[in-house]
N, C-alpha and C positions, 0 to 999 in steps of 0.2 A: 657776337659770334660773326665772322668771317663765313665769309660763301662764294663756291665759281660755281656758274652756270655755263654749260657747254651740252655740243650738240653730240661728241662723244668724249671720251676720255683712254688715253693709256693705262692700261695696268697698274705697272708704277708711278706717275704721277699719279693717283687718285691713291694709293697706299700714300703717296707721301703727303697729301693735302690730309687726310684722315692722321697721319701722325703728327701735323702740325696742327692739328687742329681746328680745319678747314674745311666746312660740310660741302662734300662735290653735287650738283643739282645736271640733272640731265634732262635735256629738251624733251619735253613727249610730242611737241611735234616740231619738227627742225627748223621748221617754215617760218614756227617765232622770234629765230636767233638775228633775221632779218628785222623785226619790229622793235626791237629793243636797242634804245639809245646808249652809246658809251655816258655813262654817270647819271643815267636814268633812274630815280629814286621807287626801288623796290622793296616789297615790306614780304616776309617772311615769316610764316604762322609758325611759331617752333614749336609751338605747343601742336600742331599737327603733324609733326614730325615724324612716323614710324617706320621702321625698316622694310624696305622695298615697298612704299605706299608711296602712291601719287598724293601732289598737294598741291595747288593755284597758288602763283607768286600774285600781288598785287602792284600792277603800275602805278606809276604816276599820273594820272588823268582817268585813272577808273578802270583799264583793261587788267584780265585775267592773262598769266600766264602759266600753262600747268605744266609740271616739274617732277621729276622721279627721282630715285636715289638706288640703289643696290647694296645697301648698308648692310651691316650684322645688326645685331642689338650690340655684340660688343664694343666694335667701331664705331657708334652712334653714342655709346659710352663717353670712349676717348675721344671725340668729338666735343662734348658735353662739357667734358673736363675741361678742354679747354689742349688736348693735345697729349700726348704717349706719358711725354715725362714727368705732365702733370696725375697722371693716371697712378703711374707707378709710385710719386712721390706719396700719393694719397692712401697708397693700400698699406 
């Protein structure tokens, strides 16, 4: 699974990262968008995943980065799947 983490996101781009299949991650505090290196190996509990729940990214070297989402359950769905047309191909 694919993932952007940002400090805000548009509208539609985050409709279209969810229809790609792309779970959008949002700073809960801005101030970490500064500590995190370009290709910095980040680990991603997906099994804590739940809509509109907070969840701690794991860096590389041991720090916490905590992370929100504004999902539905069903967008976290198509997420899941792997993207819309996967979604639809499956029902």
């Amino acid at each position: 699974m694919h993932a952007v983490i940002v400090k805000s996101l548009a509208r539609i781009h985050r409709a279209n990262l969810v229809n790609f299949g792309i779970l959008p991650l949002l700073l809960v505090n801005k101030g970490d968008y500064d500590t995190l290196a370009q290709g910095a190996s980040l680990t991603i509990p997906l099994a804590d995943i739940k809509p509109g729940k907070p969840v701690d990214l794991l860096v590389e070297g041991g720090a916490k980065v905590a992370v929100t989402n504004d999902l539905t359950a069903k967008e976290l769905e198509i997420i899941q799947s792997g993207g819309l047309l996967n979604t639809v191909r499956l029902s």
